[in-house]
C-alpha positions in Angstrom: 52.8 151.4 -222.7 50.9 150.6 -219.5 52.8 149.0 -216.4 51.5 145.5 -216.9 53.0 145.3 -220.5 56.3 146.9 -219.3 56.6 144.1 -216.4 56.1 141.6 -218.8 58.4 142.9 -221.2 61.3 143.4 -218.3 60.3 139.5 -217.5 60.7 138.3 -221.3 64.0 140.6 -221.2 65.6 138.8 -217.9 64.2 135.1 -219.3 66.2 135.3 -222.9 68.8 136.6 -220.5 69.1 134.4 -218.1 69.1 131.3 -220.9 72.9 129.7 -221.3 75.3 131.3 -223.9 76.4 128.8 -226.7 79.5 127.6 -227.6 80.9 128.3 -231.0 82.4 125.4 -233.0 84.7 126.8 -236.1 84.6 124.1 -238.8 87.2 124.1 -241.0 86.7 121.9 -244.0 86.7 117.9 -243.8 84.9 115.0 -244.8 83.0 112.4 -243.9 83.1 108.8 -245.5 81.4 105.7 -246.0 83.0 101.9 -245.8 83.3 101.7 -248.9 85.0 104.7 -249.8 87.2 104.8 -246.6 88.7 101.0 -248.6 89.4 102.6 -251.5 91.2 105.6 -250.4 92.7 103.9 -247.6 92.8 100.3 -248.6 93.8 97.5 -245.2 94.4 100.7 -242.6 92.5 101.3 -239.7 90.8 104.8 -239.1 93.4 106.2 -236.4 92.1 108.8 -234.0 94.1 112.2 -233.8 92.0 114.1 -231.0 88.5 113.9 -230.0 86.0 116.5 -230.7 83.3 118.0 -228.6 80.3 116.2 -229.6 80.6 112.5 -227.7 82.4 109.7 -229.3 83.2 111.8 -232.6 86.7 112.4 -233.3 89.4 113.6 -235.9 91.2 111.1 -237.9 94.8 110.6 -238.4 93.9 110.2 -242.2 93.5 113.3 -244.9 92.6 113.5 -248.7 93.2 116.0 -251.3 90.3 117.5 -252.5 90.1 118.2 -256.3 88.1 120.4 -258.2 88.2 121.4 -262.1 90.1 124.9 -261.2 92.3 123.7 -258.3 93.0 121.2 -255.3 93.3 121.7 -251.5 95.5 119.0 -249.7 95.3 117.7 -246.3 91.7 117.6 -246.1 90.6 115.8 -242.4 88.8 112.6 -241.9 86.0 113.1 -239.5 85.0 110.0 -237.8 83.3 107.3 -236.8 82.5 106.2 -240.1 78.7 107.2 -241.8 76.4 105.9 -244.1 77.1 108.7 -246.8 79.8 109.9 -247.6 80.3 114.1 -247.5 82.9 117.0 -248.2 81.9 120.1 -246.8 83.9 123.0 -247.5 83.8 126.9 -247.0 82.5 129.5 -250.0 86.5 130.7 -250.2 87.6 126.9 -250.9 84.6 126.5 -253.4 85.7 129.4 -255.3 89.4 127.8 -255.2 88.2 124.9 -256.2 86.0 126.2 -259.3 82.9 124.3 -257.7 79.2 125.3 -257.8 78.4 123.8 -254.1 75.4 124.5 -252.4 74.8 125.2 -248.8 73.0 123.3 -247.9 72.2 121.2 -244.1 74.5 117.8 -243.4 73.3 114.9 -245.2 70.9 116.7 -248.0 73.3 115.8 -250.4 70.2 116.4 -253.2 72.2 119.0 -254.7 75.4 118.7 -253.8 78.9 119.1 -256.2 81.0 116.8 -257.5 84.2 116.3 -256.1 87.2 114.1 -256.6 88.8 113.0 -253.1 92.6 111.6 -253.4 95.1 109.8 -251.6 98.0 108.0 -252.9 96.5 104.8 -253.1 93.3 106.0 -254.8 91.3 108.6 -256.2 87.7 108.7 -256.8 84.6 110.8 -257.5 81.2 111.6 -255.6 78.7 113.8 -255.3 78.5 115.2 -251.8 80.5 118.3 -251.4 78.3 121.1 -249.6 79.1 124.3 -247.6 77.5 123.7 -244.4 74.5 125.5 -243.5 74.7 126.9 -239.9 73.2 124.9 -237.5 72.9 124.5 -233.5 73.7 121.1 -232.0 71.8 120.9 -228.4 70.5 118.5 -226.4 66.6 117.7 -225.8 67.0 119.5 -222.4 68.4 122.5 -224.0 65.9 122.9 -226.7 63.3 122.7 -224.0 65.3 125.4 -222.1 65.8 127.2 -225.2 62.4 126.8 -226.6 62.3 125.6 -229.4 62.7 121.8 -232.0 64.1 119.9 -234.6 64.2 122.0 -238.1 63.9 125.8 -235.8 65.1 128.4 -237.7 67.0 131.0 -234.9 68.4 134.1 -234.6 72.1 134.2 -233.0 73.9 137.3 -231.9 77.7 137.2 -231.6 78.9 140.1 -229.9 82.3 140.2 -230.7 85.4 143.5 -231.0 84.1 146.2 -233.8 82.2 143.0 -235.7 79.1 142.3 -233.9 76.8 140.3 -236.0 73.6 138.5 -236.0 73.4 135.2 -237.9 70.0 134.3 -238.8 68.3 131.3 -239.9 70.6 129.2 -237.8 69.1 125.6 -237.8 68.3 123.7 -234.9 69.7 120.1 -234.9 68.7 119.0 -231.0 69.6 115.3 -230.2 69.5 113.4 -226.8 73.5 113.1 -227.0 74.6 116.5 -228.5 76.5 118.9 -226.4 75.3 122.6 -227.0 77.8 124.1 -229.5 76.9 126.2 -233.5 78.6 125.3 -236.1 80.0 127.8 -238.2 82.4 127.6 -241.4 85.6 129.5 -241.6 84.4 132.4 -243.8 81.3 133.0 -241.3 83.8 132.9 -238.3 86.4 135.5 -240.1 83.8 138.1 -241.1 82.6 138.0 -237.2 85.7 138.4 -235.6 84.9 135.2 -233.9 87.9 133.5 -231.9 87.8 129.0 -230.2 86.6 131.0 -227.4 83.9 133.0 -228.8 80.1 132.3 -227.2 76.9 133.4 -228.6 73.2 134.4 -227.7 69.9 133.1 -229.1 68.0 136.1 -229.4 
């Protein structure tokens, strides 16, 4: 390798290097719901907000379901607010299995495949399909996909160096949007087998 190639690989080495580390948000499951299903289940009550989360003006709810599947049911299942259009139960492989559901994984909002799933509280119970396991994904902001290099629908590399389990996630989706806050989105399952901790940061590569 001549010495112009080798400067402008040290250069590409120090750019990708000097580019922020991201955030790593550790979802555990939840849902999302619509008006209409947010009556039914919780019928002349207010959604009550339990602690913000990092991306602006979303929040946990007070409010949880059980979910129910044919083999088993997981209680205590969080309300993610404000309210949306569709409504959506994203859970990890491990619940799934517990479950005895065949959901996909599949980005937030394609719901074109998703599971069944019976949500319950004790004023209601009802079915929809819209349970999905999440596929990774990389909110940012339009300034950091411009820093980062890259758009809407990007598939990424991400390396997580972490204690005796350093991984590489590919195909990580991009999701940039002029109000995210930079932060990936990983289940629990994905977190675990990475060793990955609230505190954990990763790299585009």
């Amino acid at each position: 390798m001549d010495r112009e190639n080798i400067k402008a690989l040290v250069r590409q080495v120090l750019e990708e290097m000097s580019k922020p580390e991201v955030p790593i948000g550790i979802s555990n499951r939840h849902l999302h719901l619509k008006q209409e299903d947010y009556d039914k289940l919780f019928p002349n009550q207010p959604v009550k907000k339990k602690k913000d989360l990092k991306q602006p003006g979303e929040f946990a709810a007070e409010q949880t379901v059980t979910i129910v599947g044919p083999k088993g049911e997981i209680p205590n299942v969080r309300l993610l607010a404000p309210l949306r259009k569709i409504s959506q139960v994203e859970i990890s492989k491990t619940d799934a299995f517990k479950l005895g559901i065949n959901a996909p994984i599949s980005l937030s909002g394609d719901l074109s495949e998703a599971a069944d799933i019976t949500l319950k509280t004790k004023d209601a119970s009802i079915t929809i399909k819209g349970c999905i396991i999440a596929k990774r994904h990389i909110h940012m902001s339009d300034k950091d996909a411009d820093t980062f290099g890259v758009k809407k629908g990007d598939s990424v590399q991400v390396e997580v160096n972490t204690p005796q389990r350093k991984t590489i996630f590919d195909d990580v989706i991009v999701r940039p949007n002029k109000n995210f806050v930079l932060e990936m989105h990983i289940d629990t399952d994905e977190a675990n087998a990475a060793n990955v901790s609230p505190t954990t940061k990763c790299r585009i590569i």
